[in-house]
N, C-alpha and C positions, 0 to 999 in steps of 0.2 A: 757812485759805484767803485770807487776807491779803494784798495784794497790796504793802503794806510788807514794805521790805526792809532788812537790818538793817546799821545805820549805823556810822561811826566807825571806830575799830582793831579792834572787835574783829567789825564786820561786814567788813572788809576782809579778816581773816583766815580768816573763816569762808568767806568766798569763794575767797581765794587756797585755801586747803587743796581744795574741791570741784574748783576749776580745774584742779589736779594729779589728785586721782584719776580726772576727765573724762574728761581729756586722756590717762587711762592712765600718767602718769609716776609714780605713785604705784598698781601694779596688785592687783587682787581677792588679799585672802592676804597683802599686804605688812604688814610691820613696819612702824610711824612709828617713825623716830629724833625724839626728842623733841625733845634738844638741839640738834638741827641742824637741823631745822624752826624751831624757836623763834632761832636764829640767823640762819637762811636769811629768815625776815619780820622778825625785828629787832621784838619784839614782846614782852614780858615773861609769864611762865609763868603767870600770873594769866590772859593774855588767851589764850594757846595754850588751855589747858584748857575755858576756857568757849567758843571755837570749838567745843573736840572735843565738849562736851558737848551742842554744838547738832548736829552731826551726828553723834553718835550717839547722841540724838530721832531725828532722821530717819531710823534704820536703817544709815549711811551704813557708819559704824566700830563697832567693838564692842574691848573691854579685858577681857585675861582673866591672872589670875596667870600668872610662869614666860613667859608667853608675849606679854604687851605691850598694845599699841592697835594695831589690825589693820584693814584693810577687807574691808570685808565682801563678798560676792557680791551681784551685783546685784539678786537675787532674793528678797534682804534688805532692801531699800532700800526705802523709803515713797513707791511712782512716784508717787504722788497729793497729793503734798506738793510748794506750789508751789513752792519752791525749787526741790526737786530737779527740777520737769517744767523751772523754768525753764534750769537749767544744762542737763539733757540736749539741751535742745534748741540752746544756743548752739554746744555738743558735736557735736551731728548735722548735719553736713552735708549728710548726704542726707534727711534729715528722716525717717527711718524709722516715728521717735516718733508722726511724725501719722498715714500710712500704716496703725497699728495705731490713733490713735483715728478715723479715719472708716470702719475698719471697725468698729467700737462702734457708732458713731453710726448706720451702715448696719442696725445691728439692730434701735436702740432708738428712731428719733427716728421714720421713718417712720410704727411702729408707734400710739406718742405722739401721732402729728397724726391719726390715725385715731380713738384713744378722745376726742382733743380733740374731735372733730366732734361725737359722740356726746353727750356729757355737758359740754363749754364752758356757763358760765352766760355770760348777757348782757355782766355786768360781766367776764369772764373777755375775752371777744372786743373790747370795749369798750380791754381792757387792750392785749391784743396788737396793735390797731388803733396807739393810740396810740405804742407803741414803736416801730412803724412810721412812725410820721410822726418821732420822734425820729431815725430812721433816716435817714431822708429828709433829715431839715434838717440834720444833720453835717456840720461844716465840717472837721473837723480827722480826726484815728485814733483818739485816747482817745473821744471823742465817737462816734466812728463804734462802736469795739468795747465799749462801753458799753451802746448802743443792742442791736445785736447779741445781748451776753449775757442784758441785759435781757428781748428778744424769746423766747430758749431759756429763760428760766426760769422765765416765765410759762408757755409753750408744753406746759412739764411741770404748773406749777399747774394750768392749764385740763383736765389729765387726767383731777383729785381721785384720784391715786393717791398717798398715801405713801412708796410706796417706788420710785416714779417721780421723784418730786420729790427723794427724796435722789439718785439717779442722775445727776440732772441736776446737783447739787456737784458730781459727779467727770467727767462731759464737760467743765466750765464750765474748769475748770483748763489744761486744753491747750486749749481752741477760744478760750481767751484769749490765748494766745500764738501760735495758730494764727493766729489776725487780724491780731495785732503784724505777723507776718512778711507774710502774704497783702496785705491793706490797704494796707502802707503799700510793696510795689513791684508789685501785679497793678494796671493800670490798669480797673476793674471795679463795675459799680454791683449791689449785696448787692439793694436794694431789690425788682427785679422779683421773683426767684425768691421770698423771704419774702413776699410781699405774695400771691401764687399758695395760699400756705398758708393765709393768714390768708381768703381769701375764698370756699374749700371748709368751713373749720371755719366761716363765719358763714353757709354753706350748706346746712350739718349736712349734708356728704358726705364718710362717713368715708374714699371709697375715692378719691375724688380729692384731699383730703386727705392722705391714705396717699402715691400718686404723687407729689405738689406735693413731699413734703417729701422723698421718696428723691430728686427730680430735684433739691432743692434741694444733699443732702449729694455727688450724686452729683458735681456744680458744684465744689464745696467740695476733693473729689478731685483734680478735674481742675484748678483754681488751682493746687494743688500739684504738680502734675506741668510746668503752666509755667515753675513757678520751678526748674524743674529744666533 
């Protein structure tokens, strides 16, 4: 979940190649011409390989005797793997990709700000508080979706659910790129609505809580539909 991205020729490549299958000019079921890819980027056979070999890590392509390096169905793809969240989304114009995580988030976060209420230690709210004011003093986007993810990843610590917290790795991946896009053209200040959460859970009311933070994702929706 790295949000280093990989350098050089043979990040270049690995890119160019995603870009093509993105973009559909390379479609689900296609053969890679190996020679003419590696022609086509001007890129020596050493680096074409260790591209493919990096996307297919990610599910992207797969190689199988008789019959080649192929791409794969997207159904195969590793959606949770930031590369690939980040290509689909340069990909999506309509942003569909988010569409489907703020319906995620519609299930899981409201839910989340409710056991926060419940069981938040001091230092838990203490925490959330804090990334709050982080939030607050942001001058820039990195700084602002820093804050931000920050605020969600605490928000699941404060649960002491386990497998809430892991949940929260795989929201954190698009609502990081979700920001990139939102932030930096919605003219919009994040802080009220988060702060609305933060001061139910230091309320211990799990059920305004509950509310605060569906009203917050439901926000979160609705940017999106702005920029449309």
């Amino acid at each position: 979940m790295s949000e280093k991205r990989l350098r050089g020729v043979h990040g270049q490549t690995v890119e160019a190649l995603a870009g093509r299958i993105l973009a559909g000019e390379i479609g689900e079921g296609d053969t890679l011409d190996l020679p003419a890819l590696r022609e086509e980027l001007d890129v020596s056979l050493t680096a074409l390989r260790e591209a493919l070999k990096v996307l297919t890590a990610k599910g992207m392509i797969d190689a199988r005797q008789k019959r080649g390096t192929f791409v794969q169905p997207r159904s195969s793809w590793n959606l949770l793997d930031t590369d690939v969240m980040r290509w689909q989304t340069q990909a999506d114009a309509d942003h569909g990709l988010f569409d489907e995580l703020t319906e995620m988030r519609v299930i899981v976060e409201p839910a989340a700000a409710r056991l926060a209420a419940e069981r938040a230690s001091d230092a838990d709210i203490e925490a959330l508080s804090a990334a709050l004011d982080r939030m607050a003093a942001a001058r820039d986007l990195a700084a602002t979706v820093r804050a931000d993810l920050d605020f969600h990843r605490l928000l699941m610590a404060a649960t002491h659910n386990a497998f809430l917290t892991q949940v929260e790795r795989i929201i954190a991946i698009g609502l990081a790129e979700r920001d990139k896009l939102v932030h930096g053209r919605v003219e919009d200040d994040p802080v009220p609505s988060h702060r609305a959460v933060v001061a139910a859970i230091a309320a211990r009311d799990p059920e305004s809580a509950y509310e605060a933070m569906r009203a917050l994702v439901d926000k979160s929706g609705a940017d999106l539909d702005r920029l449309r």
